[in-house]
N, C-alpha and C positions, 0 to 999 in steps of 0.2 A: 504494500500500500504506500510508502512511503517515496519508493521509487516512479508511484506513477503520480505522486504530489510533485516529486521533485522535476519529471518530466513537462507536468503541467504547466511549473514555474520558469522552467526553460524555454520553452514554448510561447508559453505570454510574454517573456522578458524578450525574445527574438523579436517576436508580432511589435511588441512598444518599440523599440528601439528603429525596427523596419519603418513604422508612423513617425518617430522622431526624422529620422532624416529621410524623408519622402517631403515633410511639413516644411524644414528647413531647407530644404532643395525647391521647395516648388515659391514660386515668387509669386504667382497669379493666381492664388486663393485667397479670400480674407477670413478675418477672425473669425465669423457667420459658418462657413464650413469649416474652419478647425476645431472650430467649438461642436460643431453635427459629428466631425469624426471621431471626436474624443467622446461624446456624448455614448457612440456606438459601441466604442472599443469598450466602456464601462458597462454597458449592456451586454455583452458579449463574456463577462469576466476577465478578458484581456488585463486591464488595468484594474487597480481597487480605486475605493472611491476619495480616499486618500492621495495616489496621484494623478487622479481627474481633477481637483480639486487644486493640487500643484500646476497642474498644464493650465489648466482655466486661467489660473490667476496670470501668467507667463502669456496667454494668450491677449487679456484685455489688458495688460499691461500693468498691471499691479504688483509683478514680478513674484512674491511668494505670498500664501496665502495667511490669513492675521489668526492666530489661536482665539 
């Protein structure tokens, strides 16, 4: 069980990191669809909501988010 937790984390860690520099690579998207993608990957389990919540803030520009 723990190998296919670890597998999982692997896996979403690839998938965010792939959205990380796709987002950063792409210049002709605005915050509106980064915020839709990020919105999905958190649907998805991809990311926790923890750092949905860190990209958010990075997205509308508030850089990190306030405790």
């Amino acid at each position: 069980m723990a190998e296919r937790s670890i597998a999982q984390q692997r896996l979403a860690r690839a998938e965010f990191d792939s959205y990380v520099r796709t987002t950063a690579a792409s210049g002709g998207t605005g915050p509106v669809d980064d915020l839709a993608r990020l919105s999905d990957l958190r649907g998805s389990g991809v990311i926790t909501d923890a750092e949905f919540e860190t990209m958010k803030a990075r997205v509308v520009g508030g850089g990190t988010p306030a405790s």
